[in-house]
ZADRENDREN-650207 format. One record per residue (C-alpha): residue number from 0; x, y, z. Coordinates in Angstrom, 3 decimals, always signed. Layout:
# residues N
DOZA, resi, u, v, w
DOZA, NUM, X, Y, Z
...
END
This chain:
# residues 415
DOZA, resi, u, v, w
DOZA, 0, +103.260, +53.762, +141.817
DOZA, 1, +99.937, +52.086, +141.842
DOZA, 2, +96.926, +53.372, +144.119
DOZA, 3, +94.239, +50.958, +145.890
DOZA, 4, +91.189, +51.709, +147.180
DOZA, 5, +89.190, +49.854, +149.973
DOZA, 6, +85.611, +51.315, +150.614
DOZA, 7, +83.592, +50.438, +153.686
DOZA, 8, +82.320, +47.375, +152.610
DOZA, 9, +85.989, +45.741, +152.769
DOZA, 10, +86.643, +47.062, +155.940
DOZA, 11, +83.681, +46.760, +157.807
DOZA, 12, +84.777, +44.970, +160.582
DOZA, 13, +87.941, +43.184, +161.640
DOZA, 14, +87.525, +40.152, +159.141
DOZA, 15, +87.641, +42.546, +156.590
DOZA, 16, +90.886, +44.419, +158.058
DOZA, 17, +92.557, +40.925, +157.869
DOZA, 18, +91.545, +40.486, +154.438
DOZA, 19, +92.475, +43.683, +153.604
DOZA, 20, +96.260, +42.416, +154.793
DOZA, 21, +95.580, +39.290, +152.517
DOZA, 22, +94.786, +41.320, +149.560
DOZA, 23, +97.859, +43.063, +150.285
DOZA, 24, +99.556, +40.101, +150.460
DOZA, 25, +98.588, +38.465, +147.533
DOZA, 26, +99.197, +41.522, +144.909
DOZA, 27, +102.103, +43.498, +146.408
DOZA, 28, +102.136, +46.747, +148.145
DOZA, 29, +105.601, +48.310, +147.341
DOZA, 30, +105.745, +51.388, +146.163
DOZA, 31, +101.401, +51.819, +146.940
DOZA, 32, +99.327, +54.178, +148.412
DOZA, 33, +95.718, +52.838, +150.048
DOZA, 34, +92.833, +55.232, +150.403
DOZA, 35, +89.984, +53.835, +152.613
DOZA, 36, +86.531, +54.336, +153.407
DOZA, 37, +84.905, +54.969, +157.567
DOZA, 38, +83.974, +51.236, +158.558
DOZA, 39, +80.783, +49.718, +157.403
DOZA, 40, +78.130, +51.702, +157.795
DOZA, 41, +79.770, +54.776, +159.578
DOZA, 42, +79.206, +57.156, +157.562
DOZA, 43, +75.365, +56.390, +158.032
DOZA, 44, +75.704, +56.197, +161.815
DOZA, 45, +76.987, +59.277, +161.966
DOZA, 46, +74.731, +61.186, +160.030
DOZA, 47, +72.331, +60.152, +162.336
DOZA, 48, +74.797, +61.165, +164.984
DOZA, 49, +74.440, +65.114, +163.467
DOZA, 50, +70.976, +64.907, +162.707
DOZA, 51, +70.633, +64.356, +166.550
DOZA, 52, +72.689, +67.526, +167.885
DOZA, 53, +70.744, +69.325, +165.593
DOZA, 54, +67.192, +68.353, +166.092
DOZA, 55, +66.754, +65.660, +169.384
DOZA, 56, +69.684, +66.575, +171.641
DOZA, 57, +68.106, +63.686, +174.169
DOZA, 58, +69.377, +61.006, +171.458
DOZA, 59, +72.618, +62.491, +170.733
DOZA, 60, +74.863, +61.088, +173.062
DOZA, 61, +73.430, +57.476, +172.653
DOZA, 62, +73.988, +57.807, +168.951
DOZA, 63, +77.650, +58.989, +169.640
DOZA, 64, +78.035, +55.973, +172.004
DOZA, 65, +77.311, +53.389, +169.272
DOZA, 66, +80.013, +54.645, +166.823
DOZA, 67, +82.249, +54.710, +169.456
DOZA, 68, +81.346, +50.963, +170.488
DOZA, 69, +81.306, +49.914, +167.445
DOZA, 70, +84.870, +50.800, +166.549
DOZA, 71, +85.661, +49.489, +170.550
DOZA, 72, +84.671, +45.978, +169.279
DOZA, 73, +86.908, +46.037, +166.223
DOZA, 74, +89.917, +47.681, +168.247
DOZA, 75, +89.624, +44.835, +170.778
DOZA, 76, +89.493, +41.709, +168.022
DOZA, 77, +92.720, +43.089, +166.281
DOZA, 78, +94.812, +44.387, +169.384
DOZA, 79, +95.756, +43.368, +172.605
DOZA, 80, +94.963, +44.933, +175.530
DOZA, 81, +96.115, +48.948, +176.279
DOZA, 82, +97.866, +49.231, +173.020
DOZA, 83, +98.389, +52.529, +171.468
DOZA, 84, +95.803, +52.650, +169.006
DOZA, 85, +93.207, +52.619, +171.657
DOZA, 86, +94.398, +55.897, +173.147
DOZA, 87, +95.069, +57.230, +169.486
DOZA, 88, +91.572, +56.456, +168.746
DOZA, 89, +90.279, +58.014, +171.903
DOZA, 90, +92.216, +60.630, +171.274
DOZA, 91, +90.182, +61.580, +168.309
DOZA, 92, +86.757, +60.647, +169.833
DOZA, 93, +87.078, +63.395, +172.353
DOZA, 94, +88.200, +65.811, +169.715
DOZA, 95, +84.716, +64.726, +168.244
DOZA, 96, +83.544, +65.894, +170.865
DOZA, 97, +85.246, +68.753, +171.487
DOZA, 98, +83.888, +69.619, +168.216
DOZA, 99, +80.282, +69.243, +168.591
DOZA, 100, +80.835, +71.747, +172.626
DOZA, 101, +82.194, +74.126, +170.458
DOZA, 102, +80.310, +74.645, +167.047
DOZA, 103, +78.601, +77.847, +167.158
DOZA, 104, +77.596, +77.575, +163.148
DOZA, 105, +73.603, +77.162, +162.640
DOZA, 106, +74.579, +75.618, +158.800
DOZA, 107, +74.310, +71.816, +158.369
DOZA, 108, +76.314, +71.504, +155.501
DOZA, 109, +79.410, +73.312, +157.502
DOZA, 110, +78.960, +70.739, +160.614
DOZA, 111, +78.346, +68.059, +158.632
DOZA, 112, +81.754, +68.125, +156.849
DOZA, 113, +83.059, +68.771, +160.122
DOZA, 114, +81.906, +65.821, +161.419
DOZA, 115, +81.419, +63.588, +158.865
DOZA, 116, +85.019, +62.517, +158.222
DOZA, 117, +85.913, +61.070, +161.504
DOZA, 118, +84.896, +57.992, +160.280
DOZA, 119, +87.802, +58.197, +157.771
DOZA, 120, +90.194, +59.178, +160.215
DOZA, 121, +89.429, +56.153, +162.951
DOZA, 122, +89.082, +53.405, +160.149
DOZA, 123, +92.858, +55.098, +158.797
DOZA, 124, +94.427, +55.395, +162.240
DOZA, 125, +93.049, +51.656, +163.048
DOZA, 126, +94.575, +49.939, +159.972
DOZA, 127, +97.619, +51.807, +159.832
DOZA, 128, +98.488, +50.830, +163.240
DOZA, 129, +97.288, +46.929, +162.255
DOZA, 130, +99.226, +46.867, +158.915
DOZA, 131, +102.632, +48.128, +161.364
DOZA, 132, +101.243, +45.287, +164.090
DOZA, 133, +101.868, +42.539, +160.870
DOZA, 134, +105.128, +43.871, +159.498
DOZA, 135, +103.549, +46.439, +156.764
DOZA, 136, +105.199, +49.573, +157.605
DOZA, 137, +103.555, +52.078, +156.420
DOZA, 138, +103.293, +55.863, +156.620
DOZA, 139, +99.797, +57.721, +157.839
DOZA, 140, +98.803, +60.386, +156.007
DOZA, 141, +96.023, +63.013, +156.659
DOZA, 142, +94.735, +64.162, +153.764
DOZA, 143, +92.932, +66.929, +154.481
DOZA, 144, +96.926, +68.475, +154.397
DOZA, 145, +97.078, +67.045, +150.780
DOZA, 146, +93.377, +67.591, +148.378
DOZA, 147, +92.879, +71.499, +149.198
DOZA, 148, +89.214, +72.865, +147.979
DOZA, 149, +86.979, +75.464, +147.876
DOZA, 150, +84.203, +75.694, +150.796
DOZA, 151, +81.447, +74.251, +149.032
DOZA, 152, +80.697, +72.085, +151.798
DOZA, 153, +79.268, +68.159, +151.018
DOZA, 154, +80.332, +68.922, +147.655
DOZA, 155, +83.706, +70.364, +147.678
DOZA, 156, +85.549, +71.416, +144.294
DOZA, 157, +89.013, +70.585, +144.313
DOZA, 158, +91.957, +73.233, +143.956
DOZA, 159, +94.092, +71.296, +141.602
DOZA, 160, +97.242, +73.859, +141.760
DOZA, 161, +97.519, +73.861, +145.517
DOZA, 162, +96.648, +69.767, +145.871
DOZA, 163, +98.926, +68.858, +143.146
DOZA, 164, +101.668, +71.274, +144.913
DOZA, 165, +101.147, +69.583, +148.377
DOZA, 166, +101.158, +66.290, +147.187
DOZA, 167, +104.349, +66.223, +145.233
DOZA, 168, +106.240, +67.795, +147.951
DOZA, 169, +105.317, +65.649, +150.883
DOZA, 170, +104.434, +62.007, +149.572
DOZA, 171, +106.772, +59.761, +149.594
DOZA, 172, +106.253, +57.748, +146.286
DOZA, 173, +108.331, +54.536, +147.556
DOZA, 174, +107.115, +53.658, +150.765
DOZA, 175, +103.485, +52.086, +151.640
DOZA, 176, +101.153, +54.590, +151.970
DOZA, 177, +97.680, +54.812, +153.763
DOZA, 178, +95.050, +58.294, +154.040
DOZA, 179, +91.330, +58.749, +153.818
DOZA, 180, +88.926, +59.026, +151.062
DOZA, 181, +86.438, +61.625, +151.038
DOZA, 182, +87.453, +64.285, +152.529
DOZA, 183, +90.340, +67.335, +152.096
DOZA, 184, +89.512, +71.103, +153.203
DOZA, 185, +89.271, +74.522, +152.275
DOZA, 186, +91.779, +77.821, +152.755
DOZA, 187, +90.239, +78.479, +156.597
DOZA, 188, +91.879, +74.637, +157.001
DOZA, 189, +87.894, +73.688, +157.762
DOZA, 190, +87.291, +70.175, +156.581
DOZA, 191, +85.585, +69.584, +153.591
DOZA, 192, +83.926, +66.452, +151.639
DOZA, 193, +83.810, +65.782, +148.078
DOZA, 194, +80.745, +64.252, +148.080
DOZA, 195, +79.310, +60.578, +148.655
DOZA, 196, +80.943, +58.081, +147.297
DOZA, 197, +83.946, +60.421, +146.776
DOZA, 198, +86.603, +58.343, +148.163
DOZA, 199, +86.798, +57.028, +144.710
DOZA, 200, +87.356, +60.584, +143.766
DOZA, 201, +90.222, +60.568, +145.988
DOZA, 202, +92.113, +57.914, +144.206
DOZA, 203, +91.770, +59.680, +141.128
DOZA, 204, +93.217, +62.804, +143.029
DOZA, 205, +96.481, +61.121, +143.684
DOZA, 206, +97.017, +59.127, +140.950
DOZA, 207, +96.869, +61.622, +138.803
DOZA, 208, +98.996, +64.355, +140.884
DOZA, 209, +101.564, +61.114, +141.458
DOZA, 210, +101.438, +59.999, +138.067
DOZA, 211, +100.384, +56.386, +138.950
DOZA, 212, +100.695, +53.236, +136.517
DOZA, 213, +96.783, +52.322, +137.881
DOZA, 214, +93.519, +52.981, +140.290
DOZA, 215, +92.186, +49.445, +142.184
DOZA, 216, +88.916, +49.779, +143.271
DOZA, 217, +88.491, +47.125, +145.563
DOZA, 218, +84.582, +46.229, +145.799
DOZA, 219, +82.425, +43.309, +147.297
DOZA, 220, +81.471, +42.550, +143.618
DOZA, 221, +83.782, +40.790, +141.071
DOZA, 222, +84.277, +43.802, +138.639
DOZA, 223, +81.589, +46.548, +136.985
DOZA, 224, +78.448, +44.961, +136.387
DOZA, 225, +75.889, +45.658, +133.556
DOZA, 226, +73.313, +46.383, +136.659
DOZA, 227, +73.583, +46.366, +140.264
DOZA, 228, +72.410, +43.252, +141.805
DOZA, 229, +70.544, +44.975, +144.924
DOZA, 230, +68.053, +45.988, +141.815
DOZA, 231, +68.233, +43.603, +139.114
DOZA, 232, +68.707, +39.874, +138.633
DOZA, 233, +71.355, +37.817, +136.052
DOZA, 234, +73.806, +40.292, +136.057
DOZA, 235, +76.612, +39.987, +133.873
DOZA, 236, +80.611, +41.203, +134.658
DOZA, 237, +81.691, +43.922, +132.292
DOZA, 238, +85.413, +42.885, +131.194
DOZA, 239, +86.586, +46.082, +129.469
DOZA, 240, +84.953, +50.058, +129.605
DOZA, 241, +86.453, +52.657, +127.787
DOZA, 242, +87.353, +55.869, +129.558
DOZA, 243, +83.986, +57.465, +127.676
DOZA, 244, +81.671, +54.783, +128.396
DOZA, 245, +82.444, +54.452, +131.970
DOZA, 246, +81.952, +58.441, +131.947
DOZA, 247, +78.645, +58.105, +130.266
DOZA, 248, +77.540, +55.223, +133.373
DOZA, 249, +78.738, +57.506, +136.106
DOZA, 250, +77.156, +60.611, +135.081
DOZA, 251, +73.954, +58.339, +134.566
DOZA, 252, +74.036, +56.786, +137.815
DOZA, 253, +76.316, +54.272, +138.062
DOZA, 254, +76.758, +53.219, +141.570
DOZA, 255, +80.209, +51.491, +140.642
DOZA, 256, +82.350, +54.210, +140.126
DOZA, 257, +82.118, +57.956, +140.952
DOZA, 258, +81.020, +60.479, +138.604
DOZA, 259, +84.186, +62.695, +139.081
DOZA, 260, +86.564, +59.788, +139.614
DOZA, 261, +86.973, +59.043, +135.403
DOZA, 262, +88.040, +62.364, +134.482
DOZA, 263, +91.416, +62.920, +136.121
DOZA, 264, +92.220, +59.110, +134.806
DOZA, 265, +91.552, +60.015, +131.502
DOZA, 266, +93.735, +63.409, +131.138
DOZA, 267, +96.846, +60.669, +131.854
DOZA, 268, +95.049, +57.432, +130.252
DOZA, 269, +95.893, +55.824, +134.307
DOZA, 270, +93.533, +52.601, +133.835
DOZA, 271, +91.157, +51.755, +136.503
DOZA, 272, +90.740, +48.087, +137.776
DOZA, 273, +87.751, +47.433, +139.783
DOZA, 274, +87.927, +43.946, +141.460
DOZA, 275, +87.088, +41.936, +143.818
DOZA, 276, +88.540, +41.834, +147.091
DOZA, 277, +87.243, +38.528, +148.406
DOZA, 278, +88.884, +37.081, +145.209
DOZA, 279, +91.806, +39.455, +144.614
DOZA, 280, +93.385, +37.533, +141.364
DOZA, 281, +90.258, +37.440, +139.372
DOZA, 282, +90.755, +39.438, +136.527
DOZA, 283, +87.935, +42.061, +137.225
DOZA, 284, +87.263, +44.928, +135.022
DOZA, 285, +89.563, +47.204, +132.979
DOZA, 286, +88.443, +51.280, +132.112
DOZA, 287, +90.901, +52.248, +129.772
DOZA, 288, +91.593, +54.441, +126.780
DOZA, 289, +90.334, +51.514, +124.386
DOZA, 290, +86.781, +51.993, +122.504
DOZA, 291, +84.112, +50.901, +123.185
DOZA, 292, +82.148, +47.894, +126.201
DOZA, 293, +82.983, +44.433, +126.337
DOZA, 294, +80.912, +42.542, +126.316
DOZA, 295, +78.126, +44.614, +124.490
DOZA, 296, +75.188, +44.015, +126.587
DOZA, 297, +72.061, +46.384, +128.036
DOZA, 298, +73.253, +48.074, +131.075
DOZA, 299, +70.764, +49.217, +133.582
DOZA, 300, +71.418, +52.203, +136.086
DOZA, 301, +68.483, +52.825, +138.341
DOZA, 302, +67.622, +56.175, +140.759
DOZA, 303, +65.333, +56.123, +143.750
DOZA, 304, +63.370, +58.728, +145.527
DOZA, 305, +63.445, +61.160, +142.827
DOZA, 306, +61.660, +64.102, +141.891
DOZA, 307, +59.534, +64.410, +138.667
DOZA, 308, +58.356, +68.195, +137.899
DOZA, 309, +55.831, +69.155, +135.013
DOZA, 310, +55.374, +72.639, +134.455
DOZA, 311, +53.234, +75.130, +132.013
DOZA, 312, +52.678, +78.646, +132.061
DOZA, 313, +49.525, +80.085, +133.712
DOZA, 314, +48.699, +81.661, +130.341
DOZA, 315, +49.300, +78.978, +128.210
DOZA, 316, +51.883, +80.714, +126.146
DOZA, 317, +55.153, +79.035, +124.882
DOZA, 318, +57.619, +77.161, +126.780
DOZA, 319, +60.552, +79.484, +125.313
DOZA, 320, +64.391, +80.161, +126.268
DOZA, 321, +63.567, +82.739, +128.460
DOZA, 322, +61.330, +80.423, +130.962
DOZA, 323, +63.857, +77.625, +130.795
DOZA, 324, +66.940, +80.099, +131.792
DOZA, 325, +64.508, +81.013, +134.688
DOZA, 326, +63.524, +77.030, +135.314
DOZA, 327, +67.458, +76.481, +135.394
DOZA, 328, +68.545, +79.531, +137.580
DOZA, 329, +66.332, +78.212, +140.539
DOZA, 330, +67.510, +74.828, +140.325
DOZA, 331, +70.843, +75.901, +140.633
DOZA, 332, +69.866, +78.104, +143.283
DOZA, 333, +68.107, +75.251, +144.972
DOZA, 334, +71.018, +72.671, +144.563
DOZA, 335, +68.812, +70.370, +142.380
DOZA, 336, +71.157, +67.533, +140.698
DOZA, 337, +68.979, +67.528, +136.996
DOZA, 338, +68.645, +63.896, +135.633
DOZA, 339, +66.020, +63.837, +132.975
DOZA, 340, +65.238, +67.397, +130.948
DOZA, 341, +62.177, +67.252, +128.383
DOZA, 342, +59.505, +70.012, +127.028
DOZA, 343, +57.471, +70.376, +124.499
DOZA, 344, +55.384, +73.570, +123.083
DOZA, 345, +53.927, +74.666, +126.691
DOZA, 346, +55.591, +72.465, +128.818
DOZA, 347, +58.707, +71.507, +130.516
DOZA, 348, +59.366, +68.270, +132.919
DOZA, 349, +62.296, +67.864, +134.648
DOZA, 350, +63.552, +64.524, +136.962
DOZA, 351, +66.418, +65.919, +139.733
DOZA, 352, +67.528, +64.402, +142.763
DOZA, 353, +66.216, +66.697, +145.951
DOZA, 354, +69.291, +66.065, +147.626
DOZA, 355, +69.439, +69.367, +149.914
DOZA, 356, +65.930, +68.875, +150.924
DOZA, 357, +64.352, +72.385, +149.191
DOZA, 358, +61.913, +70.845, +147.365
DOZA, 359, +59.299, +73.067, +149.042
DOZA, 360, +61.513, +76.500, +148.436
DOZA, 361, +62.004, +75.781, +144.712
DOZA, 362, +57.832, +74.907, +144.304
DOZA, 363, +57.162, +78.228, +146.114
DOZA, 364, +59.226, +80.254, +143.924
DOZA, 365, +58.122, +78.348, +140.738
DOZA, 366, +54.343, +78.946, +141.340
DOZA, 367, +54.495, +82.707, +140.790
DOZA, 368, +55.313, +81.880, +136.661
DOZA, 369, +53.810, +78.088, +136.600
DOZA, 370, +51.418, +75.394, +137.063
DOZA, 371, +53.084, +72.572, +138.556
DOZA, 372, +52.197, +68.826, +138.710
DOZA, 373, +55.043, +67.370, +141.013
DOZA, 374, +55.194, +63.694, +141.506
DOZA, 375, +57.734, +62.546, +144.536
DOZA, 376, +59.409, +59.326, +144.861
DOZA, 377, +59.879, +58.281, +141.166
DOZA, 378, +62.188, +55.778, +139.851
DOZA, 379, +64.903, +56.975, +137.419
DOZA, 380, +65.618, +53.563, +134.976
DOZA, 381, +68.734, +54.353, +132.325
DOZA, 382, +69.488, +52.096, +129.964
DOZA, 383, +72.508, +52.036, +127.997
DOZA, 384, +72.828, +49.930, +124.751
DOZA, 385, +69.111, +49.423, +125.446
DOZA, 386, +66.645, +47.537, +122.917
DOZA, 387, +63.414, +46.362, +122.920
DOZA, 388, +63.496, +43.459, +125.187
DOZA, 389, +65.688, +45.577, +127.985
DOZA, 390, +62.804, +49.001, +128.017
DOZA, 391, +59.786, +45.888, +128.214
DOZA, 392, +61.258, +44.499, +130.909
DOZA, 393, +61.660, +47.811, +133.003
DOZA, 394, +57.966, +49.272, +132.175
DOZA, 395, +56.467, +45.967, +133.092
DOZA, 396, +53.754, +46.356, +135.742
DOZA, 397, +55.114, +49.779, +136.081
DOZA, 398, +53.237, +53.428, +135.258
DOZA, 399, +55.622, +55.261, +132.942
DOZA, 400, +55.158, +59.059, +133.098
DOZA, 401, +58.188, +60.229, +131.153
DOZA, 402, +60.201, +57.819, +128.484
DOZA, 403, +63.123, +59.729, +126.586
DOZA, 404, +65.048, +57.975, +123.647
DOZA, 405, +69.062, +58.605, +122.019
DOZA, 406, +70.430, +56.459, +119.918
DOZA, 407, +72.720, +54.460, +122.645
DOZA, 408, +70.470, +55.999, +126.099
DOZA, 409, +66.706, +55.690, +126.975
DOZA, 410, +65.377, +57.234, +130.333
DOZA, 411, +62.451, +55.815, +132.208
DOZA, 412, +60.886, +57.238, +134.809
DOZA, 413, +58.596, +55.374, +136.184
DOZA, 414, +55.803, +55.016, +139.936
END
């Protein structure tokens, strides 16, 4: 059984569901089972969505209106006229809204996992019904019923005993399959994500529980790049990663493949292809057990809007194990994602990603014990294989305030 994934980009509007169909097409789909991404930019429009029915209530319902139209358009340029899919999708628009009339929890997290995955289900339910519409039968699956978790909401952990369980005894391993990415839920059957970018993750999930010959990544790049090409220029294709290099990417940064989405792959050495789905036979790149990068070349990673804290004691007394346990505590309290960790005799810096927004909680609890200097908005540069000419040509015309060196990694961060 192989498993494909299609993220947003491939689907974003109904050129891309054709081409899906063509990809299909061109590389077989017996025996497959698709995950795919909300639309486009859905995810993002919907966010904004819940950030309305929580803070401007007079914006909400326009902001509702233009997911809703914007799926309308796609709906009408693939069907004709009063097919089923449009009441199907309707269907789950007013249970949207349903949703939103009957949430009495104040916690954002909780609605926005809630919420969040519609996009999922409408892009699932409109491609399912497309793929039947062209002769692809296929079976829908919502898998929130399969990848069971805890209720860490945004950034659900996955109970592998109950998923594994549920997926076994329900999927059928010969027939064309299609479910979401992202999302699964917890014991109270509330939905849950597993985190941006975690439909990835959700490959990984069933490949591994169905003991898949391979993970596609289908992307709107021709394989894994040495640096991503919003950021850097003269990028060059990685052909083959090894399971612990493509690790050591992802927990740096890599925007390519999820953090989490490597480690279920590598417990059953299932290789993962990422390639291109505008050119679907290109060879792409290969993450497999084998050692080592080809070729070996500088790869960049780069974080924005990140969060560069310096502290010291008040008293100017050692930086010892006792403050760092404390450091650590609140930023696990907080929900800080730690990048960059560095301290010397009285002082301690640390680069996270703010990514709860309690930035202001975790100062005000650090200033009873420190002196802070807190810089917001850095730039995180990692460089893997790095040498000279790759670290000059990040610092230029840049202020470095922290540089850390291993013998394969440096970390930059840089105003």
């Amino acid at each position: 059984m192989r498993v494909f994934k299609f993220g947003g980009a491939s689907v974003k509007d109904a050129n891309g569901v054709n081409n899906l169909i063509s990809v299909l097409e061109q590389v077989g789909y017996e025996n497959t089972l698709i995950v795919v991404s909300a639309m486009g930019k859905t995810t993002n429009a919907l966010e904004k969505v819940i950030n309305a029915y929580i803070n401007d209530k007079d914006k909400f319902e326009d902001q509702l209106q233009k997911v809703i139209h914007f799926h309308d358009i796609i709906l009408k340029e693939l069907f004709i006229e009063n097919h089923l899919v449009f009441d199907r999708v309707k269907a789950l628009f007013i249970e949207l809204k349903t949703l939103f009339k009957s949430n009495k929890s104040p916690d954002y997290n909780f609605i926005y996992d809630q919420v969040i995955g519609f996009g999922e289900l409408v892009s699932t339910t409109i491609i399912s019904y497309y793929l039947n519409e062209k002769g692809f039968k296929n079976n829908w699956l919502d898998v929130r019923n399969f990848i069971k978790t805890d209720n860490y909401y945004r950034h659900a952990n996955v109970d592998w005993e109950n998923t594994q369980e549920a997926i076994n005894n329900v999927v059928n391993k010969s027939i064309l399959n299609i479910t979401q990415g992202f999302l699964g839920s917890d014991n109270n059957n509330f939905t849950t994500t597993l985190g941006r970018e975690g439909s990835d993750y959700t490959a990984a999930i069933f490949a591994y529980c169905l003991n898949a010959e391979s993970v596609t990544i289908w992307k709107d790049v021709p394989g894994v790049l040495n640096a991503d090409p919003r950021y850097f220029k003269e990028t060059q294709l990685l052909e083959r990663i090894s399971y612990t290099e493509a690790i050591e990417l992802a927990f740096y940064g890599a925007s390519v493949i999820h953090p989490k989405t490597l480690q279920p792959l590598q417990r059953k050495e299932i290789p993962l292809h990422v390639k291109s789905f505008v050119n679907p036979k290109d060879k792409g790149t290969i993450v497999s057990k084998e050692e080592g990068i080809f070729p070996e070349t500088p790869c960049f990673i780069l974080k924005k809007n990140q969060v560069l804290l310096s502290l010291s004691t008040l008293d100017f007394s050692y930086i010892v194990e006792e403050n760092i346990s404390d450091i650590f505590n609140l930023l696990h309290k907080y929900k800080m994602k730690v990048d960059v960790i560095q301290n010397s005799a009285i002082s301690f810096s640390v680069c996270f990603d703010n990514r709860y927004n309690n930035l202001e909680k975790l100062l005000l609890h650090l200033k009873a014990k420190f002196k802070l200097t807190c810089n917001n908005n850095v730039s995180l540069y990692t460089i893997r294989h790095y040498d000279i000419a790759a670290m000059k040509k990040i610092e230029n015309n840049k202020k470095v305030l922290l540089k850390q060196l291993f013998q394969e990694t440096v970390q930059i961060v840089t105003l």
